[in-house]
C-alpha positions in Angstrom: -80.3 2.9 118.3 -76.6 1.7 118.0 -75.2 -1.1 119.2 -73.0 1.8 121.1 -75.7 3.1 122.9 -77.3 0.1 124.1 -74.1 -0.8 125.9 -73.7 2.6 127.4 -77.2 2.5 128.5 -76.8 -1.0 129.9 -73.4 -0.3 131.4 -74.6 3.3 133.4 -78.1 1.2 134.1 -76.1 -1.4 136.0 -73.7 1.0 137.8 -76.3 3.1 139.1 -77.9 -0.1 140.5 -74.5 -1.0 142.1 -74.4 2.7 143.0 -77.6 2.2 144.7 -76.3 -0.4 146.8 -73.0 0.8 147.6 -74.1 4.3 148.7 -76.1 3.1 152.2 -73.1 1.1 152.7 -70.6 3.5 152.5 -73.2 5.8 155.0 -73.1 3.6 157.8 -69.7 2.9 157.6 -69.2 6.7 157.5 -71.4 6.8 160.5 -69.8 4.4 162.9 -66.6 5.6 162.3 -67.3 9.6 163.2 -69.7 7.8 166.3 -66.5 6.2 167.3 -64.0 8.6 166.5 -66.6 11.0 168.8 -67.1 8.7 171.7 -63.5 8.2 172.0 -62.6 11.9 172.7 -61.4 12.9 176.0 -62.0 15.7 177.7 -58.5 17.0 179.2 -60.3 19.0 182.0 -61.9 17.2 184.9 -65.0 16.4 185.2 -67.3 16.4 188.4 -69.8 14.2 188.8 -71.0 14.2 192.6 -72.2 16.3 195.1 -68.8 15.0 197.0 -66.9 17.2 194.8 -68.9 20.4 194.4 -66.5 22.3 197.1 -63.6 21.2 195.6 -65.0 22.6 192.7 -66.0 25.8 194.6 -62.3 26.0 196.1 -60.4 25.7 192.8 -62.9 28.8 191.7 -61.9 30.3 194.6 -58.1 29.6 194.7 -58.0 31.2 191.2 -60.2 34.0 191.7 -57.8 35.2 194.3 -54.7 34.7 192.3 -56.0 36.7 189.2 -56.7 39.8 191.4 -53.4 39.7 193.4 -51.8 39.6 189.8 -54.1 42.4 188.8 -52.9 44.4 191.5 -49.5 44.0 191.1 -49.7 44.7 187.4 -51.8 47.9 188.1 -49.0 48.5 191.2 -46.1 48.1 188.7 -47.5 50.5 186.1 -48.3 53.0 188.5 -45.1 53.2 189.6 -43.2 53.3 186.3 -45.8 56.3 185.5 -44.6 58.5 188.2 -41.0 57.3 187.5 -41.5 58.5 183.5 -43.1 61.7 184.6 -40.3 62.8 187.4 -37.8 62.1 184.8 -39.4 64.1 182.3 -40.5 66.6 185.2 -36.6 67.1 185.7 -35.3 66.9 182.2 -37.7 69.8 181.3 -36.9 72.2 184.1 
């Protein structure tokens, strides 16, 4: 062997040690920072914990159960109505 190759031996013999070494390091650091960067997400919608707030919870429900049909019927209203206006004024143009 060459002088060449024992150094490169030597030299990729002690990285990999230092390799070994550094490589559970760089895990837990890895770790505790997505841990953290989890824990420290907020939700933006509220959250209920007690039994205190299960009919305001059962209200809200309600409040926008109600407003999603009244808009559905207006939409449904509207459309309707545009309809018959289209088909009158094409009713007339024609005859």
């Amino acid at each position: 062997m060459t002088l060449q190759d024992e150094k490169r031996r030597s030299l990729l013999g002690r990285l990999s040690k230092q390799l070994g070494y550094a490589a559970p390091a760089l895990v837990l650091v890895a770790s505790g920072a997505t841990f953290q960067a989890v824990a420290s997400e907020s939700s933006t919608e509220p959250t209920y914990t007690s039994g205190v707030e299960a009919p305001l919870m059962l209200a809200e429900a309600h409040a926008e159960g109600e407003a999603e049909a009244k808009a559905e019927g207006e939409a449904e209203g509207e459309a309707e109505g545009e309809a018959e206006g289209e088909a009158e004024a094409e009713a007339e143009a024609e005859g």
